[in-house]
Structures are given as C-alpha cells and as structure tokens.
PQR file of N, CA, C, O and H, with PARSE charges and radii, in Angstrom:
ATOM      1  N   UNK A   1      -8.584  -1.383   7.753 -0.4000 1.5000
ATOM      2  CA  UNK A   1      -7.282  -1.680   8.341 -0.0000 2.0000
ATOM      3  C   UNK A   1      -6.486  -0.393   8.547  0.5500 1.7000
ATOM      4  O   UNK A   1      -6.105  -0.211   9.703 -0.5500 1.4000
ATOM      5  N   UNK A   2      -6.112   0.680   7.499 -0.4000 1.5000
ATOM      6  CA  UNK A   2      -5.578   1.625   7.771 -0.0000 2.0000
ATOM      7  C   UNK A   2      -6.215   2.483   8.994  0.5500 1.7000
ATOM      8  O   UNK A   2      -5.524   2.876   9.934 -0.5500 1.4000
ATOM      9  H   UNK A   2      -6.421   0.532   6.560  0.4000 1.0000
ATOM     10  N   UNK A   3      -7.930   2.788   8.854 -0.4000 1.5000
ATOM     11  CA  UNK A   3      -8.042   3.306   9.644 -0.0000 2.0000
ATOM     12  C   UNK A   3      -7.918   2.520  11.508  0.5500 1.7000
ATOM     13  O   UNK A   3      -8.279   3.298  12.391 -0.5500 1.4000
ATOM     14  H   UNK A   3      -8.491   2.469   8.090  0.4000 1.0000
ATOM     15  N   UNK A   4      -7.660   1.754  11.761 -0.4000 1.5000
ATOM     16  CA  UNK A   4      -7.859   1.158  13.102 -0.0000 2.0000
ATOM     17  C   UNK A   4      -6.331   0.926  13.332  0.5500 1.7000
ATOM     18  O   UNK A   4      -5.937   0.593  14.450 -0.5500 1.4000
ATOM     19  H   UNK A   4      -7.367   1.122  11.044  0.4000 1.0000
ATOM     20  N   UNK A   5      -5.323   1.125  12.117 -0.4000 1.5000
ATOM     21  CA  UNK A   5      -3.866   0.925  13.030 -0.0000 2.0000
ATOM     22  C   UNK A   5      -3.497   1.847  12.942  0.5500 1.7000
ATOM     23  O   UNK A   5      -3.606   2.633  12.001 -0.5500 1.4000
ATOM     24  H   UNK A   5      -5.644   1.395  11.209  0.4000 1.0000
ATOM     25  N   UNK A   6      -2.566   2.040  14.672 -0.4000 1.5000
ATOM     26  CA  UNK A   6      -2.150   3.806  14.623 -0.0000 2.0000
ATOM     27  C   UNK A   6      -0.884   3.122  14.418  0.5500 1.7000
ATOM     28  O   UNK A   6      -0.646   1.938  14.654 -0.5500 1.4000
ATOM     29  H   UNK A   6      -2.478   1.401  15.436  0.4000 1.0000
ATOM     30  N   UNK A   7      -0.102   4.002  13.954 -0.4000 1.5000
ATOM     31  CA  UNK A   7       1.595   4.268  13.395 -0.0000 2.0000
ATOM     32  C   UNK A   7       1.950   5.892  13.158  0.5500 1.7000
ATOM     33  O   UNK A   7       1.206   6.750  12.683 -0.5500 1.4000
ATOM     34  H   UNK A   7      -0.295   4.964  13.763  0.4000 1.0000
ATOM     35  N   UNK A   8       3.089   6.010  13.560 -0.4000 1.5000
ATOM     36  CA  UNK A   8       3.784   7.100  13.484 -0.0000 2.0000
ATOM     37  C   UNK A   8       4.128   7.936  12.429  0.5500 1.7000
ATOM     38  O   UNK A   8       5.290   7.924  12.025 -0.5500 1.4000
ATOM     39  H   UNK A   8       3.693   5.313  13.945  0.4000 1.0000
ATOM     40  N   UNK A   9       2.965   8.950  11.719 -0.4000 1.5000
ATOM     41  CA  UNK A   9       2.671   9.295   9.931 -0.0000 2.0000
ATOM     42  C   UNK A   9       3.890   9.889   9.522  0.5500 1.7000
ATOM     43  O   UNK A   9       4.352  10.076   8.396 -0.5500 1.4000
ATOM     44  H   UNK A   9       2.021   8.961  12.047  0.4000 1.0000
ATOM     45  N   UNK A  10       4.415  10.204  10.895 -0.4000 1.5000
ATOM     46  CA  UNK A  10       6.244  11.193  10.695 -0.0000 2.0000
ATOM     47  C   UNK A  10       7.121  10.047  10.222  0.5500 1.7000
ATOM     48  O   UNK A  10       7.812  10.234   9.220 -0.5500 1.4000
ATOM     49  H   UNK A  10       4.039  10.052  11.809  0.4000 1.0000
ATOM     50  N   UNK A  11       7.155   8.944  10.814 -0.4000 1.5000
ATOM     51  CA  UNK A  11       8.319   8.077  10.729 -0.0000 2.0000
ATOM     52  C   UNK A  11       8.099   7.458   9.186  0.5500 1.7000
ATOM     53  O   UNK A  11       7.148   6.697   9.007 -0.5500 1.4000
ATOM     54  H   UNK A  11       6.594   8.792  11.628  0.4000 1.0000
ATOM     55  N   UNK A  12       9.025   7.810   8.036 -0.4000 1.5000
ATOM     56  CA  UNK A  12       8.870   6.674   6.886 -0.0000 2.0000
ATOM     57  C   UNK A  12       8.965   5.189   7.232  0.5500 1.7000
ATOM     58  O   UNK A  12       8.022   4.459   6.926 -0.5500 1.4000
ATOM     59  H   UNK A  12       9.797   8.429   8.182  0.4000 1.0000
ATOM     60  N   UNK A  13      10.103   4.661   7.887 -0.4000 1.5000
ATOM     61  CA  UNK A  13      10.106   3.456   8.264 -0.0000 2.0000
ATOM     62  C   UNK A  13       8.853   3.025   8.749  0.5500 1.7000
ATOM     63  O   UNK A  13       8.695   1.949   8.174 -0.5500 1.4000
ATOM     64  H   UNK A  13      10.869   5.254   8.137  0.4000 1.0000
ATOM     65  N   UNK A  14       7.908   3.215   9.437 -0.4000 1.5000
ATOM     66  CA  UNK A  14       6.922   3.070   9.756 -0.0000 2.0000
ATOM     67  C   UNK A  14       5.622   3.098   8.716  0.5500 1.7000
ATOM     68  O   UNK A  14       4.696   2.290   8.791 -0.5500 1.4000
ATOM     69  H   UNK A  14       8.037   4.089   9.904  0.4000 1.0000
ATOM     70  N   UNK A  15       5.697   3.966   7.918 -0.4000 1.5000
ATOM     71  CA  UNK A  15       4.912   4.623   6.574 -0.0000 2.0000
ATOM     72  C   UNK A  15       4.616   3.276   5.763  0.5500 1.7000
ATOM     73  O   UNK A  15       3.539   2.794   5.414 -0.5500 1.4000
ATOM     74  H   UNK A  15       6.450   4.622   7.858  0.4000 1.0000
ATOM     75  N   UNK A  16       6.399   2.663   5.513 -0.4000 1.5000
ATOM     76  CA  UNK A  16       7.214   1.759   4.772 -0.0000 2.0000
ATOM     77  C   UNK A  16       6.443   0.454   5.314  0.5500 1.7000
ATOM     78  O   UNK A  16       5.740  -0.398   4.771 -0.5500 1.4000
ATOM     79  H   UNK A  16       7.275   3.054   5.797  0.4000 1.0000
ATOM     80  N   UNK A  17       6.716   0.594   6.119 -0.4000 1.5000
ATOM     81  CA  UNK A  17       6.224  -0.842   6.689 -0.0000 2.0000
ATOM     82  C   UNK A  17       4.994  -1.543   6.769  0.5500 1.7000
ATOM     83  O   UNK A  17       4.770  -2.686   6.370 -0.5500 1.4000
ATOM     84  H   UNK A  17       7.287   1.286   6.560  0.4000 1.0000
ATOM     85  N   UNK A  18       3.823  -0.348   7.602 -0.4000 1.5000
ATOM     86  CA  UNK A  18       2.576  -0.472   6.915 -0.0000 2.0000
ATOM     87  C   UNK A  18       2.151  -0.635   5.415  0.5500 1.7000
ATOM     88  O   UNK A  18       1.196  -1.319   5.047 -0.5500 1.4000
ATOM     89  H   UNK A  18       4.005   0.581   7.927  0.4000 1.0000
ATOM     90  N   UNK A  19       2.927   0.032   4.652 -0.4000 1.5000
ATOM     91  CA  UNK A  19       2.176   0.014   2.873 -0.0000 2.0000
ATOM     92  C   UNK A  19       2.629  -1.042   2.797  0.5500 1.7000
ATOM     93  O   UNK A  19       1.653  -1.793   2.777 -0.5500 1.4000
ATOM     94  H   UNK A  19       3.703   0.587   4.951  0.4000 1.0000
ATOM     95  N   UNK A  20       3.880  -1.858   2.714 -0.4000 1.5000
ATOM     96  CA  UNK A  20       4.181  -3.709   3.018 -0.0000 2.0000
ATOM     97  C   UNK A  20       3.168  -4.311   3.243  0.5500 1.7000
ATOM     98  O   UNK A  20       2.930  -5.271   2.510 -0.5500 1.4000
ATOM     99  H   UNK A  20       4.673  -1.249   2.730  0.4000 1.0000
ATOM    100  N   UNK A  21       2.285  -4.003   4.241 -0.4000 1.5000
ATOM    101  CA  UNK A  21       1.377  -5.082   5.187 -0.0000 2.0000
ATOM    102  C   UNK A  21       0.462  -4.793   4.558  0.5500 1.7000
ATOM    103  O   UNK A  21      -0.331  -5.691   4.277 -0.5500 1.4000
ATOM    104  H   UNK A  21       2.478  -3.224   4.837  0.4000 1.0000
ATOM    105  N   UNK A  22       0.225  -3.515   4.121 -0.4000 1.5000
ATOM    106  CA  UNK A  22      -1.361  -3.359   2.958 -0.0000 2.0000
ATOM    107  C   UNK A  22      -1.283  -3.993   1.869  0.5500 1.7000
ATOM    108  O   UNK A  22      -1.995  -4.959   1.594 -0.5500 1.4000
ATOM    109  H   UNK A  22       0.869  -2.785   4.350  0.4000 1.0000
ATOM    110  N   UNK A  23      -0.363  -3.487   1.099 -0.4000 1.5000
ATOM    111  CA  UNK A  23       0.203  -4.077  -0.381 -0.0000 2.0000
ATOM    112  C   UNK A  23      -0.107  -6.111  -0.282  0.5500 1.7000
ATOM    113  O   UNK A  23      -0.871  -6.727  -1.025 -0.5500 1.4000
ATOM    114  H   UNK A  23       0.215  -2.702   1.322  0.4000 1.0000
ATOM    115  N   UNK A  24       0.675  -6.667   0.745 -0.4000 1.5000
ATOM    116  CA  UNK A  24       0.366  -7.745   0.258 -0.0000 2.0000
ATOM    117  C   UNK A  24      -0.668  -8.402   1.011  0.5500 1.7000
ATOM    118  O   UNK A  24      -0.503  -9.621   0.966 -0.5500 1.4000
ATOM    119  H   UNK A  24       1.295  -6.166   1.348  0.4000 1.0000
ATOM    120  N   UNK A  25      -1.961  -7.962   1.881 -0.4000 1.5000
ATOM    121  CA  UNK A  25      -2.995  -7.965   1.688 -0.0000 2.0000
ATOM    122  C   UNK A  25      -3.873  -7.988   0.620  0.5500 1.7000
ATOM    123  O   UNK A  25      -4.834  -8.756   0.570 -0.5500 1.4000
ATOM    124  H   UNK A  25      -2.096  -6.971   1.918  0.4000 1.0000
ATOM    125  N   UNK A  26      -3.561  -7.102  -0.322 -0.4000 1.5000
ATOM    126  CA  UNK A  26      -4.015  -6.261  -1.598 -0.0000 2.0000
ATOM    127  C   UNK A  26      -4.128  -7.243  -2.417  0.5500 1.7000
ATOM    128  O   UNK A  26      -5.246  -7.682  -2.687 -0.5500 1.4000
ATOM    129  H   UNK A  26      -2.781  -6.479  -0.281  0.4000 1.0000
ATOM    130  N   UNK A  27      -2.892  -7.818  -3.012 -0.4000 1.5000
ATOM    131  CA  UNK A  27      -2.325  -8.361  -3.843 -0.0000 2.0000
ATOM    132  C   UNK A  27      -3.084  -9.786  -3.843  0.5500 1.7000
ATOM    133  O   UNK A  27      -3.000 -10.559  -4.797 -0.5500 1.4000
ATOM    134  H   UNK A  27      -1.984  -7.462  -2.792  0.4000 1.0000
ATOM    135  N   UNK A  28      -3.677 -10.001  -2.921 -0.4000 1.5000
ATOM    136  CA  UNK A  28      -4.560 -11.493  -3.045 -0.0000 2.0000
ATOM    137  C   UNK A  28      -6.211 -11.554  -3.563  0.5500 1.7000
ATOM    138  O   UNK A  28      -7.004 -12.445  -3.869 -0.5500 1.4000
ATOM    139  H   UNK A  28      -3.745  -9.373  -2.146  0.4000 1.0000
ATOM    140  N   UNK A  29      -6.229  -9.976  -3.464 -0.4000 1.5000
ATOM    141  CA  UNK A  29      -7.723  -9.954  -4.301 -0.0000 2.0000
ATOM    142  C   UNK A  29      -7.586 -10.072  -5.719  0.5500 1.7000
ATOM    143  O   UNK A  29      -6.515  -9.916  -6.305 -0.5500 1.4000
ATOM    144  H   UNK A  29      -5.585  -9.252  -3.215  0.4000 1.0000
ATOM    145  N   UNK A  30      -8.788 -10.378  -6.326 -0.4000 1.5000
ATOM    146  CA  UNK A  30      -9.204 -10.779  -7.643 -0.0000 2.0000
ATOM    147  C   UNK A  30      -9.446  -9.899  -8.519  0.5500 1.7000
ATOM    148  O   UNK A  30      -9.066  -9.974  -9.687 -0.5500 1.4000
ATOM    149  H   UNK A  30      -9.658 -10.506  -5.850  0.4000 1.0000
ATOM    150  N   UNK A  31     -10.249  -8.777  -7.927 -0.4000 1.5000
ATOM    151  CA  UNK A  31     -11.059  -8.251  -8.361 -0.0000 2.0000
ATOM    152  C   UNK A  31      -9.989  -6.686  -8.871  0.5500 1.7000
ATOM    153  O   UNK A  31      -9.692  -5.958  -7.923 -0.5500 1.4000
ATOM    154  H   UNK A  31     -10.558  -8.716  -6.978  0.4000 1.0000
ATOM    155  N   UNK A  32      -9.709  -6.448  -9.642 -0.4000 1.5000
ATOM    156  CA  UNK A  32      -8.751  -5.297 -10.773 -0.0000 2.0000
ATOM    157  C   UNK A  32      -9.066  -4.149 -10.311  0.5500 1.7000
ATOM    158  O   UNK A  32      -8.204  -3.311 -10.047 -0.5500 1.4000
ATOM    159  H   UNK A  32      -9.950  -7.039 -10.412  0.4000 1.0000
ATOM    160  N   UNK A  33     -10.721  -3.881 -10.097 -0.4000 1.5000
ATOM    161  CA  UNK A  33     -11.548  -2.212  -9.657 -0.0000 2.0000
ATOM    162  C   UNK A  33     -11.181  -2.338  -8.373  0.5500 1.7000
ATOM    163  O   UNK A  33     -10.438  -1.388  -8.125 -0.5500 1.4000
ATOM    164  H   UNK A  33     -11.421  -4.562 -10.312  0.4000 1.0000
ATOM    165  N   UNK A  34     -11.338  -3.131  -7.275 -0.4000 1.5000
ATOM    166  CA  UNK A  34     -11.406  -3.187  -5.797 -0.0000 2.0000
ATOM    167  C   UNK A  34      -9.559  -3.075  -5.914  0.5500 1.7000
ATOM    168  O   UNK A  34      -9.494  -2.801  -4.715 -0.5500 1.4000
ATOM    169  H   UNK A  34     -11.941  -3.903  -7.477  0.4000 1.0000
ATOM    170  N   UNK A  35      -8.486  -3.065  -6.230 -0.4000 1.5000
ATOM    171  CA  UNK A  35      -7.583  -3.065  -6.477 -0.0000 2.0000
ATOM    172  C   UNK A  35      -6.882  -1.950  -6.906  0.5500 1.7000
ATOM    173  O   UNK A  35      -5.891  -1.581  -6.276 -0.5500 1.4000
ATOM    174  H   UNK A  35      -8.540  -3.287  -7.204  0.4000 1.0000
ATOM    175  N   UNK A  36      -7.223  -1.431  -7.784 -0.4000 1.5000
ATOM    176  CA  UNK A  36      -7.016   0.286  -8.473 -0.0000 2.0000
ATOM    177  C   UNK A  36      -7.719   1.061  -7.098  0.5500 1.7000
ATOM    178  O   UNK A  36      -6.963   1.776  -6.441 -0.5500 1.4000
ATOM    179  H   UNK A  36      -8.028  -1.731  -8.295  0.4000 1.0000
ATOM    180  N   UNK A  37      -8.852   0.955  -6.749 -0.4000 1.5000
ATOM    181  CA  UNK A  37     -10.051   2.079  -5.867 -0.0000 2.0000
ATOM    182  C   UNK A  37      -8.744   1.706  -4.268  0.5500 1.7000
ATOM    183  O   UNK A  37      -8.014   2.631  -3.909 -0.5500 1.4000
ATOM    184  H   UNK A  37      -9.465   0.374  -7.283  0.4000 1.0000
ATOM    185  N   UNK A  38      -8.672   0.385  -3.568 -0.4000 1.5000
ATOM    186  CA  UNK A  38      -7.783   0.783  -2.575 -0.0000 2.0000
ATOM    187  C   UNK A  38      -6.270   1.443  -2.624  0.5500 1.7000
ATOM    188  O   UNK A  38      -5.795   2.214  -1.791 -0.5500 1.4000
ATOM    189  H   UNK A  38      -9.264  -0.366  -3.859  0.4000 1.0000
ATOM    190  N   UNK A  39      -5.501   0.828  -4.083 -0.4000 1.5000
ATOM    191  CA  UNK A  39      -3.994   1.522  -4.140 -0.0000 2.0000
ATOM    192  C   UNK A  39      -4.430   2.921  -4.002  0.5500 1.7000
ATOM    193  O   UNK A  39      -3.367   3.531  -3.888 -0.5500 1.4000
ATOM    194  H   UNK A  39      -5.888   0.201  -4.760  0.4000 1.0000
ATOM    195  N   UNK A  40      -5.128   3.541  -3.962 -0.4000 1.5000
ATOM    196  CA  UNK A  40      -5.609   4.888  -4.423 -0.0000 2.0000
ATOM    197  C   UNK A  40      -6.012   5.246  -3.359  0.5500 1.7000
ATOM    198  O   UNK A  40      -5.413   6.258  -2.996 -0.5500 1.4000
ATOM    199  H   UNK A  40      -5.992   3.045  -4.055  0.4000 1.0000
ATOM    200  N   UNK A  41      -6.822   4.875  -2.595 -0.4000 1.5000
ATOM    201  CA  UNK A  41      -7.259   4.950  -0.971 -0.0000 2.0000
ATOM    202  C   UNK A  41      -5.770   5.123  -0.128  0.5500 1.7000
ATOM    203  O   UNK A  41      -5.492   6.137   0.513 -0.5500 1.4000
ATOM    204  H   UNK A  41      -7.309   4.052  -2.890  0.4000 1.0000
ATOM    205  N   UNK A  42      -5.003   4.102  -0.241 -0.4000 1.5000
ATOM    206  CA  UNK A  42      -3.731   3.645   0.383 -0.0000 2.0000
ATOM    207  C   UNK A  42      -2.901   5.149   0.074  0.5500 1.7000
ATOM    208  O   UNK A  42      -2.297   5.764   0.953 -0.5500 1.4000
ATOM    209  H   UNK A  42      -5.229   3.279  -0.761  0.4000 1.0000
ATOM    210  N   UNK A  43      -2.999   5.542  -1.197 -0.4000 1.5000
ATOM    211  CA  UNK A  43      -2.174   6.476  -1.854 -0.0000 2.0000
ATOM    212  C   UNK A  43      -2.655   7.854  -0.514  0.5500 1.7000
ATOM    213  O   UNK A  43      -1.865   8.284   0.327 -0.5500 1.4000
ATOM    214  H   UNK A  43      -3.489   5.043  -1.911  0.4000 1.0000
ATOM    215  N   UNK A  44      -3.896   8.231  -0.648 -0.4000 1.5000
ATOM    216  CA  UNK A  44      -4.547   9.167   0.100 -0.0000 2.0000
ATOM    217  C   UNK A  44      -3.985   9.313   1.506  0.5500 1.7000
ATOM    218  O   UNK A  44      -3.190  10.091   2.034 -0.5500 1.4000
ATOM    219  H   UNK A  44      -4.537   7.881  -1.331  0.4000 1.0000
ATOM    220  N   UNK A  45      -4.626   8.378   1.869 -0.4000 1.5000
ATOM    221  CA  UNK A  45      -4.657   8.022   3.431 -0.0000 2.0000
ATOM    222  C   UNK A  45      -3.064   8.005   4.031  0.5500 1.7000
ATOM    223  O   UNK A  45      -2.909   8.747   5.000 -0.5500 1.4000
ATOM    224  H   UNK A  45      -5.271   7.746   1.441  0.4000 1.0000
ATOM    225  N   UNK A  46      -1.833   7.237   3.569 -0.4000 1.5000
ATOM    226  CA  UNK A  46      -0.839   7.323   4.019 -0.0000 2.0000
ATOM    227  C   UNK A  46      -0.084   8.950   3.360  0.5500 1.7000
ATOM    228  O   UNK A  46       0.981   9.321   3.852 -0.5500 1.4000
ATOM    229  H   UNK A  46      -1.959   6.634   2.782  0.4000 1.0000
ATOM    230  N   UNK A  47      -0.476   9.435   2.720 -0.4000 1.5000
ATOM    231  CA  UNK A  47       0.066  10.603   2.218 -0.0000 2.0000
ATOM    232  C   UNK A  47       1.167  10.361   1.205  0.5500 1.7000
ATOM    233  O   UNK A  47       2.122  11.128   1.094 -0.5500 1.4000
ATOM    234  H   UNK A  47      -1.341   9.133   2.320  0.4000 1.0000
ATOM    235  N   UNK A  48       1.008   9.281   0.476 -0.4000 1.5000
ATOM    236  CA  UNK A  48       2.434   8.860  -0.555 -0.0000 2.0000
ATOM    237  C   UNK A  48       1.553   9.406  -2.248  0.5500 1.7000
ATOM    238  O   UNK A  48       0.418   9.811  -2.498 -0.5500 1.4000
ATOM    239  H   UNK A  48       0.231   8.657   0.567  0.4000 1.0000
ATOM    240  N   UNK A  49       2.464   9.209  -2.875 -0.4000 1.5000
ATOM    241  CA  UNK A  49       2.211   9.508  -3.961 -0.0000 2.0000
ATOM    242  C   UNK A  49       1.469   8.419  -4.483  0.5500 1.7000
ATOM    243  O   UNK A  49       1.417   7.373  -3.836 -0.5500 1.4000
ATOM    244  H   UNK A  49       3.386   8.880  -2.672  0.4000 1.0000
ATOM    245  N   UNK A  50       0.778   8.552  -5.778 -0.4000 1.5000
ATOM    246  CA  UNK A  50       0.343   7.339  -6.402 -0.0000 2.0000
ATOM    247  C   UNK A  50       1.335   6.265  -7.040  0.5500 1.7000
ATOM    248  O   UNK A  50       1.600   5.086  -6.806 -0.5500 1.4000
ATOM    249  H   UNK A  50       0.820   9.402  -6.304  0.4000 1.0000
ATOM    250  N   UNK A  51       1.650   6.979  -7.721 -0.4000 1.5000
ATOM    251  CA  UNK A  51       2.192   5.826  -8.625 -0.0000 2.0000
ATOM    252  C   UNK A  51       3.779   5.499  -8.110  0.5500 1.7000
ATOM    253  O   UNK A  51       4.599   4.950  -8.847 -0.5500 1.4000
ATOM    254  H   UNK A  51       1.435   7.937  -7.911  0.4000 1.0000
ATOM    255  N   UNK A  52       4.008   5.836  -7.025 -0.4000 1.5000
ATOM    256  CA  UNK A  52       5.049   5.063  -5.823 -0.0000 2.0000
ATOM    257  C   UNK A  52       4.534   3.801  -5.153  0.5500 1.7000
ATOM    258  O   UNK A  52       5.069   2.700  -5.018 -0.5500 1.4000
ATOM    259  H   UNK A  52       3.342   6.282  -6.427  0.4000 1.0000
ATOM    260  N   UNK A  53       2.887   4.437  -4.623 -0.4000 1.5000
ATOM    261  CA  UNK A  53       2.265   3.032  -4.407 -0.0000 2.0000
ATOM    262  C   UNK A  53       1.611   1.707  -5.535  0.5500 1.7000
ATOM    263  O   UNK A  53       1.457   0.486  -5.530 -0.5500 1.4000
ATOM    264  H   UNK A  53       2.452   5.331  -4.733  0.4000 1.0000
ATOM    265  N   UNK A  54       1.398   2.772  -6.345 -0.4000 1.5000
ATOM    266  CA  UNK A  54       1.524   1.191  -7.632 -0.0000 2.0000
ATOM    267  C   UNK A  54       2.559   0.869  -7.852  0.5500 1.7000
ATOM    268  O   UNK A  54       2.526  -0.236  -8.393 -0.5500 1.4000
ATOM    269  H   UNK A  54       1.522   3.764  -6.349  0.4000 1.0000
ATOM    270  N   UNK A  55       3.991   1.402  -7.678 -0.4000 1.5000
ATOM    271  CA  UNK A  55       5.221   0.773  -8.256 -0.0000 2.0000
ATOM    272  C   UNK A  55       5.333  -0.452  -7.355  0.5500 1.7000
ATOM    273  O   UNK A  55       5.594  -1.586  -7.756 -0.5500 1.4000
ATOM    274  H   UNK A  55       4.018   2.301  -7.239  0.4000 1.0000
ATOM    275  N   UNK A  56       5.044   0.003  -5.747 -0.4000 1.5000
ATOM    276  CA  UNK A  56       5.502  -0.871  -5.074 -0.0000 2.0000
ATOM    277  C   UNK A  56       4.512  -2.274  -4.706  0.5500 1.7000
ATOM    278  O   UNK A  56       4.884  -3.299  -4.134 -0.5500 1.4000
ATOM    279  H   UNK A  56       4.831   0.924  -5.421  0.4000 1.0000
ATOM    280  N   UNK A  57       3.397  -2.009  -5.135 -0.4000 1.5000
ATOM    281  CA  UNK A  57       2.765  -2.502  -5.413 -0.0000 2.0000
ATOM    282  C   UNK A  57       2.691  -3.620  -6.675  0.5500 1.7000
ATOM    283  O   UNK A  57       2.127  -4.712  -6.608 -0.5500 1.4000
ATOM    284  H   UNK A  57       3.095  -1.176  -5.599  0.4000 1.0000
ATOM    285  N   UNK A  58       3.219  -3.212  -7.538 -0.4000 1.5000
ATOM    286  CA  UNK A  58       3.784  -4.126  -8.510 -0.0000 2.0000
ATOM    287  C   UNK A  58       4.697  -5.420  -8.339  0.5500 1.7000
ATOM    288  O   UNK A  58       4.574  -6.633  -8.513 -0.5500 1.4000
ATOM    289  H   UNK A  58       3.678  -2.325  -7.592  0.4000 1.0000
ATOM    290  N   UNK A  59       5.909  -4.317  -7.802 -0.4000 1.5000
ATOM    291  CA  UNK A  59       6.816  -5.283  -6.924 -0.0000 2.0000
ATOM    292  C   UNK A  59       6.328  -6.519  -6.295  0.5500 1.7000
ATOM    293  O   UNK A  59       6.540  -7.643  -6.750 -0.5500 1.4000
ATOM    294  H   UNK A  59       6.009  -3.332  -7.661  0.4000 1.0000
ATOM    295  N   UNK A  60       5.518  -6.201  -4.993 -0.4000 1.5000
ATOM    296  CA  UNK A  60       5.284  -7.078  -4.829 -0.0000 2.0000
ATOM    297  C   UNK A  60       4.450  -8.245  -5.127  0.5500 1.7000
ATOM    298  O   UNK A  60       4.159  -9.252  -4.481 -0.5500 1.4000
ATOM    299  H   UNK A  60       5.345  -5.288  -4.623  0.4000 1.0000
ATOM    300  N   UNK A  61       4.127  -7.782  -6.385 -0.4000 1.5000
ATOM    301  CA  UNK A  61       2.839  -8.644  -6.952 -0.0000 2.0000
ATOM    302  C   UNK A  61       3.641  -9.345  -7.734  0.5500 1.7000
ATOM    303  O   UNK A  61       3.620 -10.561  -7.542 -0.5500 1.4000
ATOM    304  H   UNK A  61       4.363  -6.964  -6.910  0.4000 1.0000
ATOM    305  N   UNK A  62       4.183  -9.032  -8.374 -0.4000 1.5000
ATOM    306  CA  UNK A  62       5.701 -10.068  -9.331 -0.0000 2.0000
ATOM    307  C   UNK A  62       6.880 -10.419  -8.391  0.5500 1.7000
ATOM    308  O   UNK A  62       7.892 -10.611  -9.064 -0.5500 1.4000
ATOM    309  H   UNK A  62       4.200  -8.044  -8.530  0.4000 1.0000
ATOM    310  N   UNK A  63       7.115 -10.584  -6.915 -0.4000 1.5000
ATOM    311  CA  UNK A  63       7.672 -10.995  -6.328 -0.0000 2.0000
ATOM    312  C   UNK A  63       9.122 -10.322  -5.949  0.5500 1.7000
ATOM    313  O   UNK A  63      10.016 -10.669  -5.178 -0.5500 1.4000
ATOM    314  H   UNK A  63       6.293 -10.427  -6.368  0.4000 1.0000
ATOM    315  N   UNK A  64       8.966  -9.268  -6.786 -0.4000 1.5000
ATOM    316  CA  UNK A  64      10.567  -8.306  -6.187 -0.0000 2.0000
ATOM    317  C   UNK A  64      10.526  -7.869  -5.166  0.5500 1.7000
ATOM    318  O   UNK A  64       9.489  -7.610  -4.555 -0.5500 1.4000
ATOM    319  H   UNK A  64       8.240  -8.986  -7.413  0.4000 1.0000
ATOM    320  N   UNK A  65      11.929  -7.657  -4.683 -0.4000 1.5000
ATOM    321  CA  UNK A  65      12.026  -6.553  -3.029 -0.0000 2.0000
ATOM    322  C   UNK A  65      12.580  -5.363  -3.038  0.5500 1.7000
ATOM    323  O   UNK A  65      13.355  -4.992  -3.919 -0.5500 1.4000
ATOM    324  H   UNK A  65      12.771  -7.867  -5.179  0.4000 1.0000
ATOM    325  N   UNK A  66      12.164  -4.558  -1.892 -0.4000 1.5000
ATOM    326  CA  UNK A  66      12.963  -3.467  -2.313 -0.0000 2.0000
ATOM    327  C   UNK A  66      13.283  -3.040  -0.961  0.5500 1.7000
ATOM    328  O   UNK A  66      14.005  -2.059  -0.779 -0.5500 1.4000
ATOM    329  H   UNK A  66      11.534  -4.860  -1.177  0.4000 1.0000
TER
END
C-alpha cells in the first residue's frame, strides 16, 4: 500500500493522513510480529520516527483521536 500510493512526502498533512489510513488498516491484524515488523516499515518508509508511529498507533487501537 505505501509503496503504490503517491502523496506529497513534503506536505505533513498529507504524511498525517496516510499514517491514519495505514494505522487503521494495521490495527485489524492479529498477528503482534506482522504488527511490530509493519509499524516499523511505516516508521521507515514515511520518514517519521518510531515511537511517534507506535504512539499513534496506539491511539488508534484504544480508540483516541488526535
């Protein structure tokens, strides 16, 4: 998925928005390793930090917004 959608890597809003659409993709798998190995992929690939993308990632897994 990351690799086949283009978005604008300058624009955060854009950055923002995609890790949204990954994250709660994410969040419906089962599997804990396939889960850690993509936040971490996600982390890479969009250029964010890690544990920004597990925070937000959290979030949305316990239902907060931000």
């Amino acid at each position: 998925m990351i690799e086949k959608t283009k978005f604008n890597e300058n624009s955060i809003d854009e950055k923002r928005k995609f890790l949204l659409e990954l994250l709660e993709v994410l969040k419906n798998y089962d599997n804990e390793v396939e889960k850690d190995f993509y936040l971490k992929e996600i982390s890479k690939k969009l250029n964010i930090r890690e544990d920004s993308v597990y925070e937000a990632f959290n979030r949305i897994r316990f239902k907060k917004t931000f």
